[in-house]
LUMVOVO-433148 format. One record per residue (C-alpha): residue number from 0; x, y, z. Coordinates in Angstrom, 3 decimals, decimal comma. Layout:
residues N
<pt i="NUM" x="X" y="Y" z="Z"/>
...
end
This chain:
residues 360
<pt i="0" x="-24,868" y="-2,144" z="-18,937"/>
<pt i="1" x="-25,795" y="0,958" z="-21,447"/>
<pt i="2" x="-25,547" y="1,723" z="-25,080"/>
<pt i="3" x="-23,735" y="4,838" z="-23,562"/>
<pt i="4" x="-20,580" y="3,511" z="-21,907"/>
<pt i="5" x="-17,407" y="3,131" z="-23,825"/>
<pt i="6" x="-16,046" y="-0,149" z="-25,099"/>
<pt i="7" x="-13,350" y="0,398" z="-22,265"/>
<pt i="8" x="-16,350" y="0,804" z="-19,669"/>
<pt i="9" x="-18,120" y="-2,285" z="-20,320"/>
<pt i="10" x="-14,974" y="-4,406" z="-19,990"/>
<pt i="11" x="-14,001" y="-2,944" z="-16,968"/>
<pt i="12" x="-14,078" y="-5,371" z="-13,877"/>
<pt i="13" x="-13,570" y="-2,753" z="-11,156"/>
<pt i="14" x="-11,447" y="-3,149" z="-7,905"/>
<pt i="15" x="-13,995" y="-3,956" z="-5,389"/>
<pt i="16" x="-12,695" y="-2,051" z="-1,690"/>
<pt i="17" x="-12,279" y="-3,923" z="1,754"/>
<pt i="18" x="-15,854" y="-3,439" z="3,667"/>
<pt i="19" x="-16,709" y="-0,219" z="5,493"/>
<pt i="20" x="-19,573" y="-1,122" z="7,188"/>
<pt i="21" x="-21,470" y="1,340" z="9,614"/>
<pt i="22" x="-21,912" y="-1,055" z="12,760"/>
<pt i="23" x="-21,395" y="-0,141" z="16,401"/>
<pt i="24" x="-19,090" y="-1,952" z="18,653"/>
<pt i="25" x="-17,018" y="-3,376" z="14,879"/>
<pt i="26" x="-13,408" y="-4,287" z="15,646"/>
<pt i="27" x="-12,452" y="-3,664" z="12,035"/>
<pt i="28" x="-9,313" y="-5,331" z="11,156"/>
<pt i="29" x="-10,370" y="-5,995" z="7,000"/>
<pt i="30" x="-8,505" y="-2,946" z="5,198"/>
<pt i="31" x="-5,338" y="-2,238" z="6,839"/>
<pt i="32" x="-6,061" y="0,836" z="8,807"/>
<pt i="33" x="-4,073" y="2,211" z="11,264"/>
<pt i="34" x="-5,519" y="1,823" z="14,863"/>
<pt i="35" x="-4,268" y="5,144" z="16,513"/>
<pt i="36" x="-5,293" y="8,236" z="15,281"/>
<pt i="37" x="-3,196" y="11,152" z="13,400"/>
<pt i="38" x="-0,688" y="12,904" z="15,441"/>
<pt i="39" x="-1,893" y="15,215" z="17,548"/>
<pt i="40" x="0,131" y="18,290" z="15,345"/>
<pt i="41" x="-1,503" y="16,905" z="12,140"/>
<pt i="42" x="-5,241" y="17,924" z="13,488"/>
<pt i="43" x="-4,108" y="21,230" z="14,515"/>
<pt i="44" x="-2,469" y="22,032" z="11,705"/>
<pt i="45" x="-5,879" y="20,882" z="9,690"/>
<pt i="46" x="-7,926" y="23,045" z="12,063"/>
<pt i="47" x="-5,132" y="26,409" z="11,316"/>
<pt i="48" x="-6,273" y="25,326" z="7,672"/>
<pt i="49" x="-9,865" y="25,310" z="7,923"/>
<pt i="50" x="-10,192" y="28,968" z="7,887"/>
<pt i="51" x="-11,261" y="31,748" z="4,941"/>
<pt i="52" x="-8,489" y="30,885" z="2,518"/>
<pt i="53" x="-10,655" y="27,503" z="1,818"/>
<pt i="54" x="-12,185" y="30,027" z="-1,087"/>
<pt i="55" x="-9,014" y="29,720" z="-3,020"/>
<pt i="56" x="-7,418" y="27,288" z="-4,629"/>
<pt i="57" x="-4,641" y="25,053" z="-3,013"/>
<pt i="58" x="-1,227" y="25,052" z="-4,130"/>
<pt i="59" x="-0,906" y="23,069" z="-7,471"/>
<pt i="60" x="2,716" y="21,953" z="-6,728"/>
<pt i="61" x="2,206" y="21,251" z="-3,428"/>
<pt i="62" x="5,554" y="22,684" z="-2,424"/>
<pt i="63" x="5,414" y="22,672" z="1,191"/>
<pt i="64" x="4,742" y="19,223" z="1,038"/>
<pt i="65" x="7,301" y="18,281" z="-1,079"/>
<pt i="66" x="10,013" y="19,681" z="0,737"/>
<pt i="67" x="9,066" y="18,275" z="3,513"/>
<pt i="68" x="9,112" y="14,486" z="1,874"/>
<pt i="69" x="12,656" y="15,634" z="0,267"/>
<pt i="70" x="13,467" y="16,522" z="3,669"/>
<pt i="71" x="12,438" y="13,340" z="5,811"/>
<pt i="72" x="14,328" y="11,175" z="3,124"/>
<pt i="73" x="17,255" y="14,194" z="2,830"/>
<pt i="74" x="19,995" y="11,770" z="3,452"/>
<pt i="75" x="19,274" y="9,520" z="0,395"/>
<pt i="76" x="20,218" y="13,135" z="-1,643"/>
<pt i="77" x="16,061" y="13,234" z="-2,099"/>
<pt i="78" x="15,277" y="17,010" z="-3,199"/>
<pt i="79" x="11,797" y="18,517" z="-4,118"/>
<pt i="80" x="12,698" y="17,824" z="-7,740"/>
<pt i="81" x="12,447" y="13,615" z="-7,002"/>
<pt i="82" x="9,046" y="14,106" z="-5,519"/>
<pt i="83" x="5,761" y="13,962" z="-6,514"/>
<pt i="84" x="2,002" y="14,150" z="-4,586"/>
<pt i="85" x="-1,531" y="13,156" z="-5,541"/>
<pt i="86" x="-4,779" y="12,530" z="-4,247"/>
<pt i="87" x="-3,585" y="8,893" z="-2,783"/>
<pt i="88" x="-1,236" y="6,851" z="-4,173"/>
<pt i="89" x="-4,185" y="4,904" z="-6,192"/>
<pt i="90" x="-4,100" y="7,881" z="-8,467"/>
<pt i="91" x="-0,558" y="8,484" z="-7,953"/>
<pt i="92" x="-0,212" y="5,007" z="-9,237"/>
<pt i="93" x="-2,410" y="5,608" z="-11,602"/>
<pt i="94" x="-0,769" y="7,995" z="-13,363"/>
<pt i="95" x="2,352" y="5,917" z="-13,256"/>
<pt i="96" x="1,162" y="3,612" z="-15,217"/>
<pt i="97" x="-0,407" y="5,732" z="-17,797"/>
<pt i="98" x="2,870" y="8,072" z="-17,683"/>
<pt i="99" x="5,938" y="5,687" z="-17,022"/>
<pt i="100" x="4,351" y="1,966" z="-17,810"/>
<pt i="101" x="2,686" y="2,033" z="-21,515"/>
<pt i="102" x="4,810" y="0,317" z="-23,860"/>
<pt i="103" x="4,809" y="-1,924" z="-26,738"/>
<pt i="104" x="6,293" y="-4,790" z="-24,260"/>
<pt i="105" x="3,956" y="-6,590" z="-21,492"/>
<pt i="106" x="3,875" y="-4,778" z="-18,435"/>
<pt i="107" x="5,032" y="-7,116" z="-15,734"/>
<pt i="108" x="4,266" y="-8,189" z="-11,985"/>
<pt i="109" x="3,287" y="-10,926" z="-9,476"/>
<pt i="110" x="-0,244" y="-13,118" z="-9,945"/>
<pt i="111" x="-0,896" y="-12,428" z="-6,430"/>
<pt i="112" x="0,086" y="-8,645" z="-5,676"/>
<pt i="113" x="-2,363" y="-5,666" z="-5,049"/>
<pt i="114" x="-5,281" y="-6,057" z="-7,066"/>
<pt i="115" x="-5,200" y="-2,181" z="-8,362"/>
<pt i="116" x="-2,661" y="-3,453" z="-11,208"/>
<pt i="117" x="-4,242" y="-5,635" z="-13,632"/>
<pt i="118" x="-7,543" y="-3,014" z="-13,361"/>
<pt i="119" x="-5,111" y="-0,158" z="-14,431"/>
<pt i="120" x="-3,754" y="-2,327" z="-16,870"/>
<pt i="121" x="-7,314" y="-2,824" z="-18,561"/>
<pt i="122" x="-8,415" y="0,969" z="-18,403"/>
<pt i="123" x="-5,029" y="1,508" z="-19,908"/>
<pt i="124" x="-5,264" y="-0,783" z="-22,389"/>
<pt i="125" x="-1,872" y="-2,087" z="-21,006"/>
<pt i="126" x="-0,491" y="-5,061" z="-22,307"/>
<pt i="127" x="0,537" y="-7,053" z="-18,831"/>
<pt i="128" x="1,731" y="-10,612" z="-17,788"/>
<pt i="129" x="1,488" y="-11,780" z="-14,835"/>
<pt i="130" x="4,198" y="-13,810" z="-12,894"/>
<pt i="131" x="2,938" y="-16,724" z="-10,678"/>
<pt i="132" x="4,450" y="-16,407" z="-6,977"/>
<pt i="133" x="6,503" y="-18,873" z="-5,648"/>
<pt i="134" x="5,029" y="-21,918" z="-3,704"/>
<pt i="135" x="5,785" y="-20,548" z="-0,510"/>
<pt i="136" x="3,869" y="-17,489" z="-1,591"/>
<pt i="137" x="7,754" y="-15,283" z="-2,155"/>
<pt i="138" x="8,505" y="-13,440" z="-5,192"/>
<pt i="139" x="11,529" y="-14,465" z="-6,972"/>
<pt i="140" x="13,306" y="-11,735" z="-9,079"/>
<pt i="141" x="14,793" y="-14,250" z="-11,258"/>
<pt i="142" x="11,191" y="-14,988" z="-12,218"/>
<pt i="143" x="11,375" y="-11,459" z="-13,825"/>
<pt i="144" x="13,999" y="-12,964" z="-16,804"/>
<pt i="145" x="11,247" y="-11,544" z="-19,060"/>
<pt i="146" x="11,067" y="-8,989" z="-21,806"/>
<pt i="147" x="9,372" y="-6,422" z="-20,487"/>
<pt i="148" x="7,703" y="-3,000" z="-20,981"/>
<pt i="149" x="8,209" y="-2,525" z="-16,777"/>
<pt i="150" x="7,718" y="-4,090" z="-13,514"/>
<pt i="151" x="5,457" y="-3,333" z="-11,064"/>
<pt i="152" x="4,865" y="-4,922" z="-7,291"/>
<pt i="153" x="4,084" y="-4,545" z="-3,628"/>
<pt i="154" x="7,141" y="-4,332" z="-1,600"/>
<pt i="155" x="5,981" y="-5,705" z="1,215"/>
<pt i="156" x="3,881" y="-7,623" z="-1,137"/>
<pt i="157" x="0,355" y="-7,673" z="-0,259"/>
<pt i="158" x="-2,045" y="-9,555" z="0,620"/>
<pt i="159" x="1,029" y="-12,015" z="1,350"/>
<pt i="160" x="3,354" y="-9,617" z="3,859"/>
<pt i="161" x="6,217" y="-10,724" z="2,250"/>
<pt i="162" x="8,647" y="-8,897" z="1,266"/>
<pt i="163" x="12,106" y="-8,490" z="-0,649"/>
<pt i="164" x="15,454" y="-6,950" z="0,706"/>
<pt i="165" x="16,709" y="-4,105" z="-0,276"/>
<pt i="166" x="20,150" y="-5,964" z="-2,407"/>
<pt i="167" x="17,251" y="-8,179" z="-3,976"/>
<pt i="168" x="15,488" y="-4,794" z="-5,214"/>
<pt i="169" x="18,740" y="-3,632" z="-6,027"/>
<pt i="170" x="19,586" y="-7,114" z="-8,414"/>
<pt i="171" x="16,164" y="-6,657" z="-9,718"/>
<pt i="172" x="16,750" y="-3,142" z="-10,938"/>
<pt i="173" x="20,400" y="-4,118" z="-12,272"/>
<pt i="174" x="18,796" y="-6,997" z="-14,237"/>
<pt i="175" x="16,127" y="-4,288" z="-15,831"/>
<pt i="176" x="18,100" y="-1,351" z="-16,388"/>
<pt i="177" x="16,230" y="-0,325" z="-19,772"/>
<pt i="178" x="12,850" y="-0,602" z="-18,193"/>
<pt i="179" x="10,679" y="1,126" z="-15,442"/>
<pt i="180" x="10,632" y="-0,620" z="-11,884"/>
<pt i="181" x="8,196" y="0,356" z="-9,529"/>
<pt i="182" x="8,136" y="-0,479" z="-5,892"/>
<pt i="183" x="4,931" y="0,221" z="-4,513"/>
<pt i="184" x="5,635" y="0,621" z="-0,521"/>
<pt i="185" x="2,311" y="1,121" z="1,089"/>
<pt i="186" x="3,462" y="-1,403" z="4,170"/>
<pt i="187" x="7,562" y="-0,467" z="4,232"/>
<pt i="188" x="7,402" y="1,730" z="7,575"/>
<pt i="189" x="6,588" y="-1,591" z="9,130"/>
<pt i="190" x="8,958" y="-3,945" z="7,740"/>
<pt i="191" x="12,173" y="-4,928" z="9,354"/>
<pt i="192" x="15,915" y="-6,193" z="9,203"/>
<pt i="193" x="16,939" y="-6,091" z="5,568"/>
<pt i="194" x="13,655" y="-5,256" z="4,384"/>
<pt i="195" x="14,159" y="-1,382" z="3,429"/>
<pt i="196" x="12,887" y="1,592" z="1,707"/>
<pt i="197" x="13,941" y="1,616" z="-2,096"/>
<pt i="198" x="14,264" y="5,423" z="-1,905"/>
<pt i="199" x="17,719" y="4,907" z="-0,932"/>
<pt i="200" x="18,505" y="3,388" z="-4,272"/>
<pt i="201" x="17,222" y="5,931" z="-6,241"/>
<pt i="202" x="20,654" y="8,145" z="-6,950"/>
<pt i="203" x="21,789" y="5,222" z="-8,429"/>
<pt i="204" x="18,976" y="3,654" z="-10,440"/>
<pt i="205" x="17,364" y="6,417" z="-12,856"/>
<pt i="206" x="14,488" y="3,965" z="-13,642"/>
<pt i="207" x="13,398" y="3,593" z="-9,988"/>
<pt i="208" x="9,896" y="4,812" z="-8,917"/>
<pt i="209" x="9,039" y="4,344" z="-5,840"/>
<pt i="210" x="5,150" y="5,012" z="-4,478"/>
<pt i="211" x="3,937" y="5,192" z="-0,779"/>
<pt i="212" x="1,002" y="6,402" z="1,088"/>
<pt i="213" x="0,519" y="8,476" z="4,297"/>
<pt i="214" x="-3,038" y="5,821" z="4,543"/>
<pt i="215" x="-1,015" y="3,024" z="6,708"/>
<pt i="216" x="1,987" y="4,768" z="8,875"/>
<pt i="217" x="1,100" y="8,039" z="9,640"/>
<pt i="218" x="-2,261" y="6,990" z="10,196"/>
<pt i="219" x="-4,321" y="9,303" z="7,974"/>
<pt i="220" x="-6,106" y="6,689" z="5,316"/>
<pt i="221" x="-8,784" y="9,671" z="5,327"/>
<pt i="222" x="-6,881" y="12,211" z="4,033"/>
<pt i="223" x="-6,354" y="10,392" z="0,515"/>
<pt i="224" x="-2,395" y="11,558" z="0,046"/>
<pt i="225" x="-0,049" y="9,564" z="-1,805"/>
<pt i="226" x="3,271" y="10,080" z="-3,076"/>
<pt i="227" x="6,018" y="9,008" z="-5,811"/>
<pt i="228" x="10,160" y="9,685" z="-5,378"/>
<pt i="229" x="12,356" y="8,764" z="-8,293"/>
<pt i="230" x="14,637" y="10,131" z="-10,539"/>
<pt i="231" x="13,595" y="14,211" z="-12,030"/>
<pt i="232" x="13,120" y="12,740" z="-15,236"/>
<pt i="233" x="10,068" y="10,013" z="-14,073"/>
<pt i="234" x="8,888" y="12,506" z="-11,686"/>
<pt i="235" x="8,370" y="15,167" z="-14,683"/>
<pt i="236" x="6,747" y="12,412" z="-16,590"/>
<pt i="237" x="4,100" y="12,037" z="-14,012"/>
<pt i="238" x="3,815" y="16,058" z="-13,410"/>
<pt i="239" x="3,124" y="16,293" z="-17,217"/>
<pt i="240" x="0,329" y="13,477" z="-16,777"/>
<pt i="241" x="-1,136" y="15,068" z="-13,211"/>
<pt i="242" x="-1,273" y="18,444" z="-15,029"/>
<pt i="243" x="-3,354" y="17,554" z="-17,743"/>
<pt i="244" x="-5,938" y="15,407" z="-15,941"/>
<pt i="245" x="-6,089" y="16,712" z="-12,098"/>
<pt i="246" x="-3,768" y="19,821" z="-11,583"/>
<pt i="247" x="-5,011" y="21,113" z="-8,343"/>
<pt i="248" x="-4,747" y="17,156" z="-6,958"/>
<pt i="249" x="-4,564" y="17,911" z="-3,084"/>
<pt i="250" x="-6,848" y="20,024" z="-1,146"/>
<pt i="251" x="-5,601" y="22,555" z="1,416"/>
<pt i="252" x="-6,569" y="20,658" z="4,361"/>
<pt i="253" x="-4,775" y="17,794" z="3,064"/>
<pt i="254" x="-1,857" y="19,161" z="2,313"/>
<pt i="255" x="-1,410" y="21,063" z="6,083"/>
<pt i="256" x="-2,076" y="17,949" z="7,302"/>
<pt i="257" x="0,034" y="16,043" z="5,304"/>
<pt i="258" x="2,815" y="18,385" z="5,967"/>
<pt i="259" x="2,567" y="17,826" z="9,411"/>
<pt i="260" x="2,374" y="14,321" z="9,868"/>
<pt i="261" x="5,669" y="14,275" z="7,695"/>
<pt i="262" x="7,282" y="16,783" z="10,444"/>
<pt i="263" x="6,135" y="14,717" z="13,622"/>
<pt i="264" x="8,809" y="11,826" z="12,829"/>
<pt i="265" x="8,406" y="11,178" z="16,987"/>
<pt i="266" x="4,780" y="10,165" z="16,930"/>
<pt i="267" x="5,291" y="8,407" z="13,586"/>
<pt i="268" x="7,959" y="5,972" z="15,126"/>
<pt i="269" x="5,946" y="5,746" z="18,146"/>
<pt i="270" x="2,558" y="4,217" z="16,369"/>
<pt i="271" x="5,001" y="1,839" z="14,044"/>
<pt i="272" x="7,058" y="0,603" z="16,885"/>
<pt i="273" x="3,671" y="-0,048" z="18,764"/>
<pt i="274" x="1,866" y="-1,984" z="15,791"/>
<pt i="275" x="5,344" y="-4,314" z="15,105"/>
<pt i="276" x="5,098" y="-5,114" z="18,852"/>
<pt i="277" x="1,302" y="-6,354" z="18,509"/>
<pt i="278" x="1,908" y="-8,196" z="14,993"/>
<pt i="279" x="4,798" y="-10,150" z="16,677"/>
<pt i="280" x="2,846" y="-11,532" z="19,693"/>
<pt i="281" x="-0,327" y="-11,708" z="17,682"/>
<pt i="282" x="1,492" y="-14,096" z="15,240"/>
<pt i="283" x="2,574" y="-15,947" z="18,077"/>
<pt i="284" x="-0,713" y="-16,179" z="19,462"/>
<pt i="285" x="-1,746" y="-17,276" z="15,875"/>
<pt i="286" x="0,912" y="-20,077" z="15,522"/>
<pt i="287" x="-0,165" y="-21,481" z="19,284"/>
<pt i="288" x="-3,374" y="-22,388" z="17,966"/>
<pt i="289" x="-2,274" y="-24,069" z="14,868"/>
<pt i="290" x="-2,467" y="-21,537" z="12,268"/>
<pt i="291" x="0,355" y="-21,133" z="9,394"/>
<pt i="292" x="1,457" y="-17,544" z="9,218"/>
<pt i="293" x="3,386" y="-15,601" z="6,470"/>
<pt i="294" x="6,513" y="-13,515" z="8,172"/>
<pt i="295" x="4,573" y="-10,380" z="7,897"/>
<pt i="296" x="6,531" y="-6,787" z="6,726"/>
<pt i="297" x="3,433" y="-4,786" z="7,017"/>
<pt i="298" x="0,485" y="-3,920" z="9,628"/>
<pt i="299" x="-1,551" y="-7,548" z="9,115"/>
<pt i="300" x="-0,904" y="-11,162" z="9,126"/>
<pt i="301" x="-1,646" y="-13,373" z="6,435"/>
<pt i="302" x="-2,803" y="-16,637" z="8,110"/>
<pt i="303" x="-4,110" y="-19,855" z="6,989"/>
<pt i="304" x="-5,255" y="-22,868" z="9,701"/>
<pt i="305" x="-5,153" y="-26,271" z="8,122"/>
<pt i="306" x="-8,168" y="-27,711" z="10,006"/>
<pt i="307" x="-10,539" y="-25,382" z="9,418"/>
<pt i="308" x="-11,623" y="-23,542" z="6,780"/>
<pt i="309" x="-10,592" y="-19,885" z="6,453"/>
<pt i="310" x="-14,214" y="-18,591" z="4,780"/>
<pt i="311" x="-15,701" y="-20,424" z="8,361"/>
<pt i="312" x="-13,242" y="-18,949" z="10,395"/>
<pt i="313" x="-14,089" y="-15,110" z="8,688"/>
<pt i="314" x="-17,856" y="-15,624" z="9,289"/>
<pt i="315" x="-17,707" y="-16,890" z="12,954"/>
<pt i="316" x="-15,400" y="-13,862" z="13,940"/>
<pt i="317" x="-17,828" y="-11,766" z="11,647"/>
<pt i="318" x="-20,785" y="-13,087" z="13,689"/>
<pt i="319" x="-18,784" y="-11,495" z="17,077"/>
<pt i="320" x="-18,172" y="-8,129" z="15,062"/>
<pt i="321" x="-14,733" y="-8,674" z="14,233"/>
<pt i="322" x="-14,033" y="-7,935" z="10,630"/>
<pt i="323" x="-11,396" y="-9,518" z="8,941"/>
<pt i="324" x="-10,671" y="-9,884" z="5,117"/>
<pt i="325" x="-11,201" y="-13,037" z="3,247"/>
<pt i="326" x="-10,288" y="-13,837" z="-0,216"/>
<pt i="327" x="-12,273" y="-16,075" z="-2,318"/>
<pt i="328" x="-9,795" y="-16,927" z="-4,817"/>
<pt i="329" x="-7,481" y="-19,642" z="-5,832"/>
<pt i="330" x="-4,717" y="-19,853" z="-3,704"/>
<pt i="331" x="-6,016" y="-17,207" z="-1,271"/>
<pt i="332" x="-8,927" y="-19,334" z="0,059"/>
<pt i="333" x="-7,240" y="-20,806" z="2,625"/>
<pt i="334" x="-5,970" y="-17,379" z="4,383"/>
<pt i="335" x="-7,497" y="-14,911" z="6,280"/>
<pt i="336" x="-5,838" y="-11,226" z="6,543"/>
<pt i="337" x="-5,934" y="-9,891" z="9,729"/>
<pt i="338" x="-5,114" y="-6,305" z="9,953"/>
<pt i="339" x="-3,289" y="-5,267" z="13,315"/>
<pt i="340" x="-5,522" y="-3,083" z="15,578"/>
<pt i="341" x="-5,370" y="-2,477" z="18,978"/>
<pt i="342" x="-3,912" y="-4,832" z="21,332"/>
<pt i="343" x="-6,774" y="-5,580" z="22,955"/>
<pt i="344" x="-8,584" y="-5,327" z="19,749"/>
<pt i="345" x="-6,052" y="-8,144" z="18,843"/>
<pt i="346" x="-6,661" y="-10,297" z="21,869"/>
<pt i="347" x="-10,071" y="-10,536" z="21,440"/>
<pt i="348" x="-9,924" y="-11,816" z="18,008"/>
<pt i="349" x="-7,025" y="-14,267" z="19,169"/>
<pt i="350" x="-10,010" y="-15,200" z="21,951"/>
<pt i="351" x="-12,201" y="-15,518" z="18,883"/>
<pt i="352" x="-10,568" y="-17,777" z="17,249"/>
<pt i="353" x="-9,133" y="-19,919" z="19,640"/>
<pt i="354" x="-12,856" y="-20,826" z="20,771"/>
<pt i="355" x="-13,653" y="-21,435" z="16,826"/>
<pt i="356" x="-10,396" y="-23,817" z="16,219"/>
<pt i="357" x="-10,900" y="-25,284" z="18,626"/>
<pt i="358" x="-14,865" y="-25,939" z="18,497"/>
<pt i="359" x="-15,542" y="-29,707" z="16,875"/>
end
């Protein structure tokens, strides 16, 4: 504490980030990371980058890599003028909610959801309510019957996995037409079935936002690039915001880079189709030895043994280097959140804890 911080500051209760320990041998499967690396074209395109023009500044609009967003999601009618960059979508979300989700009504979303929300909401001085999750851990839109200022969730939820369809989202936004929805879709590349992108809705719904990362499918959580797409209006809204707090927002090896990995759709599909694969027989593996898992949408498993205790479970497979995240909170102290590596990072934490379940 200090006589020198704000009133804001010293109310603050920060978001507190998954582990990054420095330890050799770790199979690290606590913060979601993708296990394979960037695509190949994304670190020569960095390394083309890295050259004498690093003395001036990078492009503030970030053109290049807008276009080539608008152009990956081209047949939702997605042009440059529905896109908007930032230095991750933390601060892209950031400036959402200082931009698009201020009102005089309670911003909503779900009690359990990404923990970034109700810490924006407090450096924002955001009115917010929270919305308690089903008991089977789902999010019910008709929950949402609330007057509102905007809604705000993970779709895939996290830490949960679960996710909504696409004609839920599209009910949900019908039911709020007057108010800001965001869909926050850090996990969609690896959902399935009905479970879709939002971006598709977007001609149609003017008050759609809809935020994503390049941290989780295209592999590059060190490159700190997020995005928004919506409607021109929103997206002006949070160029006005960006502009007048961060204007130069993405360096110019991140944005080559970023570029890039938006091109190589091939190795992008590859790396998703691979990590689905290991999720499926890794939850399989999971339910064999008695565990409870979520349906998971998004590159980890949300898993919960009813014999043994979850916080045991996290420090025996921490004591054999295997990282996992665990939760010490009500209703989340029972699950463990296994991100999906490797697979034969994955079957040696399945060898893990089988010996640990099934130790007296």
């Amino acid at each position: 504490m200090s006589q020198f911080w704000s009133k804001i500051v010293h109310e603050l209760n920060p978001y507190i980030p998954g582990e990054q320990p420095q330890v050799a041998n770790l199979i690290k499967l606590n913060t979601n990371e993708n296990p394979y690396g960037p695509s190949p074209n994304v670190i020569d395109a960095i390394s083309a980058a890295n050259s004498q023009n690093l003395r001036k500044y990078p492009d503030p609009n970030a053109n290049a890599l807008k276009s080539a967003i608008a152009h990956y999601y081209r047949e939702f009618g997605i042009t440059s003028s529905n896109v908007f960059v930032g230095n991750s979508s933390d601060e892209v979300l950031g400036h959402a909610f200082k931009g698009l989700l201020k009102h005089d009504k309670p911003l909503l979303f779900p009690d359990i959801t990404y923990g970034f929300y109700p810490i924006y909401c407090d450096l924002f001085e955001i009115e917010y309510q929270s919305v308690p999750l089903r008991e089977d851990y789902s999010i019910s839109i008709d929950d949402f019957s609330l007057e509102n200022g905007g809604i705000i969730f993970a779709n895939p939820n996290a830490p949960t996995g679960l996710a909504l369809t696409l004609a839920q989202v599209e009910s949900l936004l019908n039911k709020h037409k007057n108010s800001v929805v965001v869909m926050d879709e850090a996990y969609i590349d690896f959902s399935t079935g009905d479970v879709r992108t939002a971006v598709e809705l977007i001609s149609r719904h003017p008050n759609l936002l809809v935020t994503q990362t390049l941290s989780k499918a295209r592999n590059l959580a060190g490159l700190r690039v997020g995005l928004a797409i919506g409607d021109a209006t929103l997206i002006e809204g949070l160029e006005r915001v960006k502009n007048s707090f961060h204007p130069y927002a993405i360096d110019t090896l991140a944005l080559a880079g970023a570029v890039a990995a938006f091109e190589d759709t091939a190795y992008f599909s590859q790396c998703c189709e691979k990590i689905k694969a290991t999720r499926a027989w890794f939850s399989e593996s999971l339910t064999q030895l008695g565990f409870d898992v979520l349906p998971s949408h998004t590159n980890f498993v949300f898993a919960n043994h009813p014999h043994k205790e979850a916080k045991a479970l996290f420090t025996g497979l921490r004591e054999q280097n295997i990282l996992v995240r665990y939760f010490d909170k009500p209703r989340l102290d029972h699950f463990l959140r296994i991100s999906i590596g490797t697979d034969t990072e994955m079957q040696q934490c399945a060898a893990v804890l089988k010996r640990l379940t099934q130790a007296p």
